[in-house]
N, CA, C and O of each residue as an XYZ file, in Angstrom:
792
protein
N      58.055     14.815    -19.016
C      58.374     16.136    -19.532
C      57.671     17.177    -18.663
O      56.629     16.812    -18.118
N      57.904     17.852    -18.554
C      57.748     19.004    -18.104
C      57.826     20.580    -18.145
O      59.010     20.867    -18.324
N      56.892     21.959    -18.034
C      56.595     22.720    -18.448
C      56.997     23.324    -17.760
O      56.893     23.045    -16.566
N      57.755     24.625    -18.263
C      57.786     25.989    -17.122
C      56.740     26.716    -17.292
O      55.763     26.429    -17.983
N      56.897     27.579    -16.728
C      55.476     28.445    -15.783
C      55.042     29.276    -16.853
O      53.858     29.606    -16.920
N      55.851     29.636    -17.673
C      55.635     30.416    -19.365
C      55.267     29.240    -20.163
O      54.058     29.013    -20.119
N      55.704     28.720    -20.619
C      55.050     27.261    -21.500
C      53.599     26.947    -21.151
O      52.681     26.543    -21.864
N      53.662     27.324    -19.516
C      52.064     26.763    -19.263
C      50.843     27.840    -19.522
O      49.728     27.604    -19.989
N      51.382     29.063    -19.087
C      50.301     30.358    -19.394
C      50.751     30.491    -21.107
O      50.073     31.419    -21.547
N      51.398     30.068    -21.930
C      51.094     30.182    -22.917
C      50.118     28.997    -23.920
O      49.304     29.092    -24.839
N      50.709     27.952    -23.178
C      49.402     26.846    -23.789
C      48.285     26.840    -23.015
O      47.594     25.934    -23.483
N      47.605     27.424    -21.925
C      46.682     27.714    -21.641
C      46.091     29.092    -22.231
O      44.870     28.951    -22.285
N      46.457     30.340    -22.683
C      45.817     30.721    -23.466
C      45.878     30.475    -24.785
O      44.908     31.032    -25.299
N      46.485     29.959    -25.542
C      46.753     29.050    -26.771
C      44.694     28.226    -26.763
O      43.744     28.693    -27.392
N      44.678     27.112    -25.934
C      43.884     26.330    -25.371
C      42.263     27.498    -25.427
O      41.130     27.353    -25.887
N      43.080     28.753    -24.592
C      41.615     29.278    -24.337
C      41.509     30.001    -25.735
O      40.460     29.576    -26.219
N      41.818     30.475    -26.205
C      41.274     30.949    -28.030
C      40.708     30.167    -28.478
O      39.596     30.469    -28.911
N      41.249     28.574    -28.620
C      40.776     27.642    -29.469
C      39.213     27.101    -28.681
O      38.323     26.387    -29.143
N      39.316     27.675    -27.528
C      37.766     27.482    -26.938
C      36.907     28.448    -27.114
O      35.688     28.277    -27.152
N      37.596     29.735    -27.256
C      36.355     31.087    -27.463
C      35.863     30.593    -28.921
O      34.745     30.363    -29.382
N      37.438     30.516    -29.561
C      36.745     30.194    -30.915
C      35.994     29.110    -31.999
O      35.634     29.222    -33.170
N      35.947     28.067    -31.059
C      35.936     26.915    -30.933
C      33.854     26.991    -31.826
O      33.523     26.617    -32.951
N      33.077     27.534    -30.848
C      31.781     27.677    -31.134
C      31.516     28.244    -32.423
O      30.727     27.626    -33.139
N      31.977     29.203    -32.812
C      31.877     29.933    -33.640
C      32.133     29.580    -34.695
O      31.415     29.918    -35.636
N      33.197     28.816    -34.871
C      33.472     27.333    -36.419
C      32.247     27.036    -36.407
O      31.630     27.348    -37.425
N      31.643     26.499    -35.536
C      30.101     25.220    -35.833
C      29.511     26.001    -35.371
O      28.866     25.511    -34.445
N      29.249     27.541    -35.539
C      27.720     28.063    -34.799
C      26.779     27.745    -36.636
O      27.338     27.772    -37.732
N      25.583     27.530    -36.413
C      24.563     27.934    -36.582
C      24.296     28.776    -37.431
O      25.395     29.325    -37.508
N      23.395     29.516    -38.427
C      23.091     30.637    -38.801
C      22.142     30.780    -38.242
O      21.327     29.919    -37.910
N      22.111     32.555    -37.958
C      21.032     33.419    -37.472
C      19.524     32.663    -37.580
O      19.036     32.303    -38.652
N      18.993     32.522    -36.490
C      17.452     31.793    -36.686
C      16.265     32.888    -36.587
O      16.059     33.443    -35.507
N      15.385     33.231    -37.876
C      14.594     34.529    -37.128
C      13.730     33.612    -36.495
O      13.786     32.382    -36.489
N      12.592     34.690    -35.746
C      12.002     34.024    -34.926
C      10.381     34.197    -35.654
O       9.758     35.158    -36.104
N      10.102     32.767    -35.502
C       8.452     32.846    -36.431
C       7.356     33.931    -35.972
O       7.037     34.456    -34.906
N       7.032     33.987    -37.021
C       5.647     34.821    -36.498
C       4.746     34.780    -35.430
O       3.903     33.887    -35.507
N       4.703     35.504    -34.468
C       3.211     34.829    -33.667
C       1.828     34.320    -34.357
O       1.249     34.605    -35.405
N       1.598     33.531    -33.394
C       0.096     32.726    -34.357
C      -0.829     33.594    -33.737
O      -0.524     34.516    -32.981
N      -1.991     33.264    -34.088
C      -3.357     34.544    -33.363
C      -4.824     33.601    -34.208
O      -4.754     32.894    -35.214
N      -5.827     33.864    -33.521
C      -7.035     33.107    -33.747
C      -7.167     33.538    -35.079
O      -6.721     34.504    -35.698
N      -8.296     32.051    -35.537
C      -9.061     32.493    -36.870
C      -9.770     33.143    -37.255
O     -10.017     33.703    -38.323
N     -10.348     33.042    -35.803
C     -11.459     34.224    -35.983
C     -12.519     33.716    -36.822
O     -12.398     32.856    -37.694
N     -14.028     34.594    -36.328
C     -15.595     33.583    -36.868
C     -15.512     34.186    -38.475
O     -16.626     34.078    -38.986
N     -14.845     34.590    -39.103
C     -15.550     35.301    -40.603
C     -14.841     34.919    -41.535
O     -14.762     35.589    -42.565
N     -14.021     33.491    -41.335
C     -12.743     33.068    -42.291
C     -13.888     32.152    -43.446
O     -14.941     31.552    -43.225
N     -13.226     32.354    -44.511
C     -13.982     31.836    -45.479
C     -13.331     31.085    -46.718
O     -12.782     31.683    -47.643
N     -13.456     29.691    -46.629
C     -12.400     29.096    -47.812
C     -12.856     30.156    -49.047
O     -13.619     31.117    -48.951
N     -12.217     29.719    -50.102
C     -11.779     29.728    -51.065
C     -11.641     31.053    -52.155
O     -11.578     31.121    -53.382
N     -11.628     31.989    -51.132
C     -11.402     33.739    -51.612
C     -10.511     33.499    -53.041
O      -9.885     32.477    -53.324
N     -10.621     34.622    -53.787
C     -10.618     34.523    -55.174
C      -8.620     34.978    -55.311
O      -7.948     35.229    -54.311
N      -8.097     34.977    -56.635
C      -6.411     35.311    -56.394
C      -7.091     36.598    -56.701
O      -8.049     36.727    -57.463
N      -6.247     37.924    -55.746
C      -6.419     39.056    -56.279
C      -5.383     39.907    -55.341
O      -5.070     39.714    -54.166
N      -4.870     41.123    -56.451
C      -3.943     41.683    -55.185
C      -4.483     43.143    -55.184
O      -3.997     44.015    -54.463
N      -5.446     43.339    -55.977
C      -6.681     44.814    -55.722
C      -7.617     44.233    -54.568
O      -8.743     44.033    -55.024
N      -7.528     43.953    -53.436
C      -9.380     43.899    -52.367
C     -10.212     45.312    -52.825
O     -11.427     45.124    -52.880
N      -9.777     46.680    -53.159
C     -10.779     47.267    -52.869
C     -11.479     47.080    -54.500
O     -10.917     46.380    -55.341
N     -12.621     47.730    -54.747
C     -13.352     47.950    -55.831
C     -13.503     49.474    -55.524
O     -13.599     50.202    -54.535
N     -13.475     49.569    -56.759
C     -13.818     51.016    -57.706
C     -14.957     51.993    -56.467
O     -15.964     51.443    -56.022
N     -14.632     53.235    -56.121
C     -15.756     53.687    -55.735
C     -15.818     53.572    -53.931
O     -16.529     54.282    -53.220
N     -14.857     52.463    -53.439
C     -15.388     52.147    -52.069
C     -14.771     53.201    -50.962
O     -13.756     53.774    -51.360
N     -15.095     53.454    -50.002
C     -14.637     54.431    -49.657
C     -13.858     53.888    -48.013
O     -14.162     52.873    -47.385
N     -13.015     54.725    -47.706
C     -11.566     54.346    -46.347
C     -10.306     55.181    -47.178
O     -10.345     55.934    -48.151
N      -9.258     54.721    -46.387
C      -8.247     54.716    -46.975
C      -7.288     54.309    -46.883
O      -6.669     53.967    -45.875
N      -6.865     54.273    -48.540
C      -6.074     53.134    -49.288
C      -4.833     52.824    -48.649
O      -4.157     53.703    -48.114
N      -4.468     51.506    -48.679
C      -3.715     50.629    -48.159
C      -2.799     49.879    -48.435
O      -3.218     48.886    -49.029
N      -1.752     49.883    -48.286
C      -0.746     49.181    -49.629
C       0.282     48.017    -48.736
O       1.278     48.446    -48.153
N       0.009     46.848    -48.707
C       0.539     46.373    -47.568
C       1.315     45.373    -48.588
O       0.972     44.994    -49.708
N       2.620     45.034    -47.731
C       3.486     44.420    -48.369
C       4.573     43.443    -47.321
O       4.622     43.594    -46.100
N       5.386     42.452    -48.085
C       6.231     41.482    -47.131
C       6.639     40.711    -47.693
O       6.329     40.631    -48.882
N       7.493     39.813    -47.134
C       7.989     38.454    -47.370
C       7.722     37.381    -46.731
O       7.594     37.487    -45.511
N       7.579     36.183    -47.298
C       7.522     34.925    -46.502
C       8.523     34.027    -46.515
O       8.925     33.262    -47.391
N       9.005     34.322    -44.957
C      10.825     33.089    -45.128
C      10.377     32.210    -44.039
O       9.601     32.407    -43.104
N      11.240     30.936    -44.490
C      11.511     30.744    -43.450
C      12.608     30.336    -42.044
O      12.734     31.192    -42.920
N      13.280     30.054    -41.145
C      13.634     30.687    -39.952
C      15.110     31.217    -40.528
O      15.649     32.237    -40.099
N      15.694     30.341    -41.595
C      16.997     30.426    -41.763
C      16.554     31.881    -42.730
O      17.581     32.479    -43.051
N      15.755     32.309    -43.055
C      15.665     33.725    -44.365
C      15.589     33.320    -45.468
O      16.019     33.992    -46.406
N      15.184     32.458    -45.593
C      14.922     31.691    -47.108
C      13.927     31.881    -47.554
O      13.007     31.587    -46.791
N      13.406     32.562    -49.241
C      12.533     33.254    -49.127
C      11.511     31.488    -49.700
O      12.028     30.470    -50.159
N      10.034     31.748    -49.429
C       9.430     30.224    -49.577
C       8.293     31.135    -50.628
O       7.359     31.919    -50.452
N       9.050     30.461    -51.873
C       8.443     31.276    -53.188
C       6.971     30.019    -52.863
O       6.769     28.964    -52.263
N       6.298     30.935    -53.651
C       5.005     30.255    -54.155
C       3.794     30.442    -53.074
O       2.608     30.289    -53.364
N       4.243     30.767    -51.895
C       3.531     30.454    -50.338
C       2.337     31.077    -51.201
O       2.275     31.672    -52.277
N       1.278     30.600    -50.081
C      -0.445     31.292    -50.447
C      -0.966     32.138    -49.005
O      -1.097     31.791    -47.831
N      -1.145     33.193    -49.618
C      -1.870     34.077    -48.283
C      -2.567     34.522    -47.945
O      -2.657     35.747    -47.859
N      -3.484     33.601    -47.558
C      -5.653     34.277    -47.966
C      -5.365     35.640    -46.685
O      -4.572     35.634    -45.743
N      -6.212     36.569    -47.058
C      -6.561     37.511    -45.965
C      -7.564     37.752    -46.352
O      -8.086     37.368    -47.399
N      -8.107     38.652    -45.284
C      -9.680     39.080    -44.898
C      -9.323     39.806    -44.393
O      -8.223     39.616    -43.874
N      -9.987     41.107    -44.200
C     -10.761     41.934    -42.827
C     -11.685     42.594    -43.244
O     -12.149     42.491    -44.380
N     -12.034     43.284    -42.460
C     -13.072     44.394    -42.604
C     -13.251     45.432    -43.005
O     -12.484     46.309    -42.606
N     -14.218     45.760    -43.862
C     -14.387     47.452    -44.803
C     -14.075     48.329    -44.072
O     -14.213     47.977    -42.901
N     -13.559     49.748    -44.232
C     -13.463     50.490    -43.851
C     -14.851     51.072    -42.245
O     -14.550     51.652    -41.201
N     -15.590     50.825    -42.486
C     -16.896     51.177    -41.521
C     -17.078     50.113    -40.170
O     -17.770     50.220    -39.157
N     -15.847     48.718    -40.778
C     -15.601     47.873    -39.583
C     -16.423     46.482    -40.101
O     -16.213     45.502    -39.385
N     -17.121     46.318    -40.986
C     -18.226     45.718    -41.748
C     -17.427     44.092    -42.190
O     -16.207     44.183    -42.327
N     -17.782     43.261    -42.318
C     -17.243     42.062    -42.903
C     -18.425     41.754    -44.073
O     -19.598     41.828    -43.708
N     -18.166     41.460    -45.268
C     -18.813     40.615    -46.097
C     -18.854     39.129    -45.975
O     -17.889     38.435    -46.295
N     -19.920     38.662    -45.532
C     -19.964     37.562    -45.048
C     -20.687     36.832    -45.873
O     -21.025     35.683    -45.588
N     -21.084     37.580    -47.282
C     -22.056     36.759    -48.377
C     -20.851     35.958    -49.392
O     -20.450     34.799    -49.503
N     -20.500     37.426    -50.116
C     -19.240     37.172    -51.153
C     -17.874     37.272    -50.510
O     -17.662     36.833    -49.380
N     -16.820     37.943    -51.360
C     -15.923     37.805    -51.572
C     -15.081     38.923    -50.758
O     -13.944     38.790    -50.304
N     -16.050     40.229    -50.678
C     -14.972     41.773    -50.417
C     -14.173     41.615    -49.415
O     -14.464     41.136    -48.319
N     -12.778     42.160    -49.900
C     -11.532     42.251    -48.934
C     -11.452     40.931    -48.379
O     -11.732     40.620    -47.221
N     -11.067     40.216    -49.255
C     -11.003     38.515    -48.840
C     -10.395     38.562    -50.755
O     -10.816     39.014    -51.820
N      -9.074     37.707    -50.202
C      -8.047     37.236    -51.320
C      -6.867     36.224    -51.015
O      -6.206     36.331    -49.982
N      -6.592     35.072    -52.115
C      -5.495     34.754    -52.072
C      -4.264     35.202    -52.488
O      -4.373     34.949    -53.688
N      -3.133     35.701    -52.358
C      -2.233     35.859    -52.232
C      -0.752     35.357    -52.513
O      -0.022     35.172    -51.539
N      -0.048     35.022    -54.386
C       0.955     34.123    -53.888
C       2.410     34.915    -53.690
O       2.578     36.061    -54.106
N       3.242     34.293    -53.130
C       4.715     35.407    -53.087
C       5.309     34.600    -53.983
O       5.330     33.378    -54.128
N       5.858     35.635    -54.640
C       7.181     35.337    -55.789
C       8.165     34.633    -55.382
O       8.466     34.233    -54.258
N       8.761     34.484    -56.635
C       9.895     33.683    -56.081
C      10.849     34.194    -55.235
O      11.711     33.406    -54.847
N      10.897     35.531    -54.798
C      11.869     36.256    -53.761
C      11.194     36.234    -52.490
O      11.604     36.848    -51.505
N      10.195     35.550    -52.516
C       9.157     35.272    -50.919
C       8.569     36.027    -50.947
O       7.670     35.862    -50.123
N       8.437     37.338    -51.702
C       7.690     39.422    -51.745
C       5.642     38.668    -52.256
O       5.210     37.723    -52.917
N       5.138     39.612    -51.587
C       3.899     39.804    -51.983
C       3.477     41.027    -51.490
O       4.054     41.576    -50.552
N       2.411     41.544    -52.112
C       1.774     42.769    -52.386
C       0.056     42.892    -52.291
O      -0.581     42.082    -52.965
N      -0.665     43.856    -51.494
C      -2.268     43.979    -52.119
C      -2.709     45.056    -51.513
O      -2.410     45.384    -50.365
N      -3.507     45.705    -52.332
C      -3.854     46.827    -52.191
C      -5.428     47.216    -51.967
O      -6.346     47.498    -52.737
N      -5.315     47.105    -50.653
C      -6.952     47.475    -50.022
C      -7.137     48.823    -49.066
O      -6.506     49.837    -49.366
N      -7.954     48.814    -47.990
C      -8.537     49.824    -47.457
C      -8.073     49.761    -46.208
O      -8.051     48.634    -45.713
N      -7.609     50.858    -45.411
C      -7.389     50.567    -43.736
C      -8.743     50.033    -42.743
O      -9.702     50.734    -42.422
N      -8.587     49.071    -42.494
C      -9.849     48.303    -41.860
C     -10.310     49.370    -40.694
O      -9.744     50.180    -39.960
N     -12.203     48.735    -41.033
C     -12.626     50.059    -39.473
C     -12.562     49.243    -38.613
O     -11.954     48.207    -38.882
N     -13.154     49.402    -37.279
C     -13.327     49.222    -36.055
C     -15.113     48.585    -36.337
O     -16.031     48.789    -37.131
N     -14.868     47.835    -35.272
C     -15.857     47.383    -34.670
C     -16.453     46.682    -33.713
O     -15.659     45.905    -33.185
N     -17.547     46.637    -33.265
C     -17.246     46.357    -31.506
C     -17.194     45.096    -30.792
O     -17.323     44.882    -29.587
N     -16.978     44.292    -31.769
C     -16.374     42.973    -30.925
C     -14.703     43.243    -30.726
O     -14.241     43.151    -29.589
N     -14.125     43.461    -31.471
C     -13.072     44.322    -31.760
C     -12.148     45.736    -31.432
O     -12.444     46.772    -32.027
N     -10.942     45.714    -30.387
C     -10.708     47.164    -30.098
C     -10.273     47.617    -31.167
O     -10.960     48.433    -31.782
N      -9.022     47.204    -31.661
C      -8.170     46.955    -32.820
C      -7.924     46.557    -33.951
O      -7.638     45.362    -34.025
N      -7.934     47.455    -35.393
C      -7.967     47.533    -36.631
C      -6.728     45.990    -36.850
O      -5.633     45.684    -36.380
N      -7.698     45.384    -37.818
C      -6.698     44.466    -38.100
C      -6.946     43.572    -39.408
O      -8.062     43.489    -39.921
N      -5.876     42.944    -39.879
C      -6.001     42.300    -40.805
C      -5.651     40.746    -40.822
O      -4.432     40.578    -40.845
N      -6.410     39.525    -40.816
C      -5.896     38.212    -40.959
C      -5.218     37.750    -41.998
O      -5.150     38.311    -43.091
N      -4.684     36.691    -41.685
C      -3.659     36.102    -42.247
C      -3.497     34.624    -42.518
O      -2.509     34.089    -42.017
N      -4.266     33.936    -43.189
C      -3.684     31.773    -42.960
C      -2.743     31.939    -44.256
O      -3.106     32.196    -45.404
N      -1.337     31.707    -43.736
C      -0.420     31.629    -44.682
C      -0.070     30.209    -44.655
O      -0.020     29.470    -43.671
N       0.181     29.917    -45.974
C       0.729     28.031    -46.192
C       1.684     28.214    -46.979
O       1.819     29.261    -47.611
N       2.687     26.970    -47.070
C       3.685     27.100    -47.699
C       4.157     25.268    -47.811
O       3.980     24.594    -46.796
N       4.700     24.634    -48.993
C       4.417     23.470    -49.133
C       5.983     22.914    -48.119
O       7.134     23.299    -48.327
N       5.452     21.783    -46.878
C       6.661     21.196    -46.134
C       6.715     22.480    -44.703
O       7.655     22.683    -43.934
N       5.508     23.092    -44.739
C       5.583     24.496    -43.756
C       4.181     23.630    -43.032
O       3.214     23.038    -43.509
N       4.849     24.029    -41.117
C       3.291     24.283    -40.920
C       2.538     25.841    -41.129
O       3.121     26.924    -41.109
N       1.256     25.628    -41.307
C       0.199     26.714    -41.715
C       0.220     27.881    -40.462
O      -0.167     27.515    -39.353
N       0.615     29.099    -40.629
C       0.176     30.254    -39.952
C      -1.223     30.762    -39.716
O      -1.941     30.940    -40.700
N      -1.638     30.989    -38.617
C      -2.625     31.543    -38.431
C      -2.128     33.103    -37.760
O      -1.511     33.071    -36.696
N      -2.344     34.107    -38.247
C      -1.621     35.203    -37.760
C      -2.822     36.230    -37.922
O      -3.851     36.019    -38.563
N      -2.491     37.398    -37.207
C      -3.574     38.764    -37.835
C      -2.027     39.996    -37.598
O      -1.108     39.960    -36.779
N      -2.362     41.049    -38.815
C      -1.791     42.207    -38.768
C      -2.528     43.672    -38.055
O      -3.647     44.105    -38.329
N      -1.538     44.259    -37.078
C      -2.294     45.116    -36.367
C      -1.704     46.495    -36.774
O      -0.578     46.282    -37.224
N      -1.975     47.714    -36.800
C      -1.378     49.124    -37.172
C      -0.938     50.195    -36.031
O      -1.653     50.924    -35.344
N       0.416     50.055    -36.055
C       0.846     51.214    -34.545
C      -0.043     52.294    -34.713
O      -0.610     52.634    -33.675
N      -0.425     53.159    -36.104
C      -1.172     54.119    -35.725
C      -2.613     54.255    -35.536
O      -3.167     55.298    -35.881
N      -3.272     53.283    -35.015
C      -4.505     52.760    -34.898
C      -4.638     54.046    -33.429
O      -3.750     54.328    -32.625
N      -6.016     54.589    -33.501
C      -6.614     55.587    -32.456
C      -6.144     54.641    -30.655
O      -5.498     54.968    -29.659
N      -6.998     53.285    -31.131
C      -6.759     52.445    -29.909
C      -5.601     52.311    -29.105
O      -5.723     52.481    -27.892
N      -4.470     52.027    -29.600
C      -3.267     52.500    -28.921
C      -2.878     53.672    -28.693
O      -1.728     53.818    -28.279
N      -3.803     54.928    -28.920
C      -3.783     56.143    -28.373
C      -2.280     56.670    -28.208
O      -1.860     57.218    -27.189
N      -1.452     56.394    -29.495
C      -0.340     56.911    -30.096
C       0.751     55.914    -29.794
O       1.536     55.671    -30.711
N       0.946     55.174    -28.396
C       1.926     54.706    -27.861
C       1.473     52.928    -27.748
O       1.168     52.357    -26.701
N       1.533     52.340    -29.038
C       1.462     51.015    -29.138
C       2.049     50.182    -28.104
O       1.452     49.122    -27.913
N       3.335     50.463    -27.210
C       4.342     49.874    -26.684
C       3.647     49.898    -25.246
O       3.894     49.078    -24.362
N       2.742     50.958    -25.137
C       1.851     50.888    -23.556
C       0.702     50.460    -23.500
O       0.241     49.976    -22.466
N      -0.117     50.590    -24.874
C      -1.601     50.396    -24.700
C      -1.983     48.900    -25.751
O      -3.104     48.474    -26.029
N      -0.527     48.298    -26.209
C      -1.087     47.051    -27.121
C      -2.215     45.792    -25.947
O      -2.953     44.830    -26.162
N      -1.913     46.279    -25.176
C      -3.259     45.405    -24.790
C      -4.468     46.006    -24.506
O      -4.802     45.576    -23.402
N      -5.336     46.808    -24.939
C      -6.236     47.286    -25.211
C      -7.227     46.301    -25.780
O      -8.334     46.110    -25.278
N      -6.815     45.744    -26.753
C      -7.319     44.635    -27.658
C      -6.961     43.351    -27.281
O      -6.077     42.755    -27.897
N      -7.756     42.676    -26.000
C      -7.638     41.290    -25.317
C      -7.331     40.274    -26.107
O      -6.606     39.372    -25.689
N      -8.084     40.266    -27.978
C      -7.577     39.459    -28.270
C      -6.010     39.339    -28.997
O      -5.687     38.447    -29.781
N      -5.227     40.336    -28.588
C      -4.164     40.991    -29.629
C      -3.083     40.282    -28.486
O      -3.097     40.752    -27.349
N      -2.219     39.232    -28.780
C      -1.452     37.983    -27.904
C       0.423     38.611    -27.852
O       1.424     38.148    -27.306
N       0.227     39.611    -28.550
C       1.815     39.759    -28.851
C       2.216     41.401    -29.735
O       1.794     41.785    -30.826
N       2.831     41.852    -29.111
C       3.729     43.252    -29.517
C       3.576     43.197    -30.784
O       2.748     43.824    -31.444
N       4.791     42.046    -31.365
C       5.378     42.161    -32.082
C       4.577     41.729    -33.252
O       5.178     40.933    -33.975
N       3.157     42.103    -33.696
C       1.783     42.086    -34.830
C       1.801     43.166    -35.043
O       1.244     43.279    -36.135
N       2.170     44.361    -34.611
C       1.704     45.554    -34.175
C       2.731     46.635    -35.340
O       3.559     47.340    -34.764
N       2.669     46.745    -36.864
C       3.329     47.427    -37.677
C       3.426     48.799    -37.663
O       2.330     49.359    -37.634
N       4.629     49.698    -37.678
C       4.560     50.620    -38.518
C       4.060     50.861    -39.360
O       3.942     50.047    -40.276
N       3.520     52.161    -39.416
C       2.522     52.475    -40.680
C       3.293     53.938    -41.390
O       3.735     54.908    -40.775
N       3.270     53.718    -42.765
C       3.764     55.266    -43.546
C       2.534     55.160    -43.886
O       1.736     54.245    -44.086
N       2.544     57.338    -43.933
C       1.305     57.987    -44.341
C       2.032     58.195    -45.617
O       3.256     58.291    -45.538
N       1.335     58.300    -47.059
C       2.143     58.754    -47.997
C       0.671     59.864    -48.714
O      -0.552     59.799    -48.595
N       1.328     60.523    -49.230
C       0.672     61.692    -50.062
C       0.665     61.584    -51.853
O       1.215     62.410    -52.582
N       0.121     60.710    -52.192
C       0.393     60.472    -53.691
C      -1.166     60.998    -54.236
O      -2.039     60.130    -54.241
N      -1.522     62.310    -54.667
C      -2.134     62.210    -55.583
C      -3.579     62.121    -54.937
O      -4.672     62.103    -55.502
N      -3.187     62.056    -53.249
C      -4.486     61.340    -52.406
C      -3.758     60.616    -51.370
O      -2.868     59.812    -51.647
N      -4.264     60.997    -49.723
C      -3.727     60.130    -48.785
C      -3.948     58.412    -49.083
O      -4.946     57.763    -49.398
N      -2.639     58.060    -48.844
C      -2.912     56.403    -48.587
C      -1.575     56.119    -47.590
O      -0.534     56.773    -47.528
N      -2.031     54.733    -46.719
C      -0.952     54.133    -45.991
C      -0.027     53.005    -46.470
O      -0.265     52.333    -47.474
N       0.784     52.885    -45.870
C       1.517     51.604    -46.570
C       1.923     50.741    -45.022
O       1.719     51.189    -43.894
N       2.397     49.720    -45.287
C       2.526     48.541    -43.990
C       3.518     47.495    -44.362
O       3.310     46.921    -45.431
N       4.556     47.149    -43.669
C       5.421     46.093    -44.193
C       4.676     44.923    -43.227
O       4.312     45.157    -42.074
N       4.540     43.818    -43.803
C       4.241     42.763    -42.577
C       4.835     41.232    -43.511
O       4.226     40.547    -44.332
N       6.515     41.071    -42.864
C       7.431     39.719    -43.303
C       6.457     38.822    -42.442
O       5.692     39.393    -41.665
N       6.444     36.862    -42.583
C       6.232     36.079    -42.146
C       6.792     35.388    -42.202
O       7.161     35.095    -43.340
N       7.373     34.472    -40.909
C       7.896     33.522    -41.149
C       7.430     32.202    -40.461
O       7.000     32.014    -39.323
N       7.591     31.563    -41.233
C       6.930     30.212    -40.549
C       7.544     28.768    -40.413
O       8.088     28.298    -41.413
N       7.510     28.227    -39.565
C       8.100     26.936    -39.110
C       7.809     26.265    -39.626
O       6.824     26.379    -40.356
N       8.714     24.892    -39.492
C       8.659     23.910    -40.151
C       7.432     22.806    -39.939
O       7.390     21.789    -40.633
């Protein structure tokens, strides 16, 4: 049998659709991409208490309202995860006796968690205001991450030129937007999602 010259440019693009479209039947869903990992750093301390207040009554910085989700790659939110953090008082200070600004953390069943502390100071091992992170999640490996603030002095406005300022700061993309909000009294707010591999 045999084809004329139309029969053939039509089953060859016939052929080529079923190849453009071919991938796209069996693609995949969207994979986000995990969090960067980042050191533990010397001031990590098991067994911080559940709390989603770090500051106490009276302490002085300002207030901080940081918030996120924990999925993982496919966007699945991984209810229950645990998310100790730490950093440092406002003056740059770590409590290294008790408990302050050191908490566990669990996310709901929509992956969302919430806590409300102080914008961390500076201090001089340290260029860059930041907040740690060991997130777990059960059938997850464990995150080691830290959260950093675009409007931190150190990046001297332009995060995107000066994020390496802070040698130990491995990756851009730690580096949050920050809202100033005016409630009653300045405070900031911070989204910081995680996601973590399998």
């Amino acid at each position: 049998m045999s084809l004329t010259r139309r029969e053939l440019v039509e089953a060859g693009l016939t052929l080529g659709a079923a190849v453009v479209a071919g991938p796209a039947l069996g693609a995949s869903p969207t994979s986000l991409p995990l969090t960067p990992e980042s050191g533990l750093g010397p001031y990590y301390k098991r067994g911080a208490p559940p709390a989603t207040t770090l500051v106490a009554q009276g302490e002085s910085g300002l207030p901080l309202v940081v918030s996120g989700k924990v999925l993982d790659p496919a966007g699945k939110p991984l209810s229950g995860a645990v998310l100790e953090v730490w950093h440092a008082d406002g003056r740059g200070i770590y409590d290294l006796v008790g408990y302050r600004y050191r908490a566990s953390v669990v996310a709901g069943s929509d992956g969302s968690y919430r806590f409300l502390t102080v914008m961390p100071g500076h201090y001089p091992e340290r260029v860059a205001q930041h907040i740690h992170y060991r997130v777990s999640a059960p059938g997850r490996k464990v995150l080691v991450t830290q959260l950093y603030f675009a409007t931190d002095p150190a990046f001297a406005g332009d995060p995107d030129q000066n994020w390496r300022k802070d040698p130990i700061l491995e990756d851009r993309r730690l580096i949050r937007p920050v809202t100033l909000e005016d409630r009653g009294g300045p405070r900031a707010a911070v989204v910081f999602d995680t996601v973590l591999g399998p």
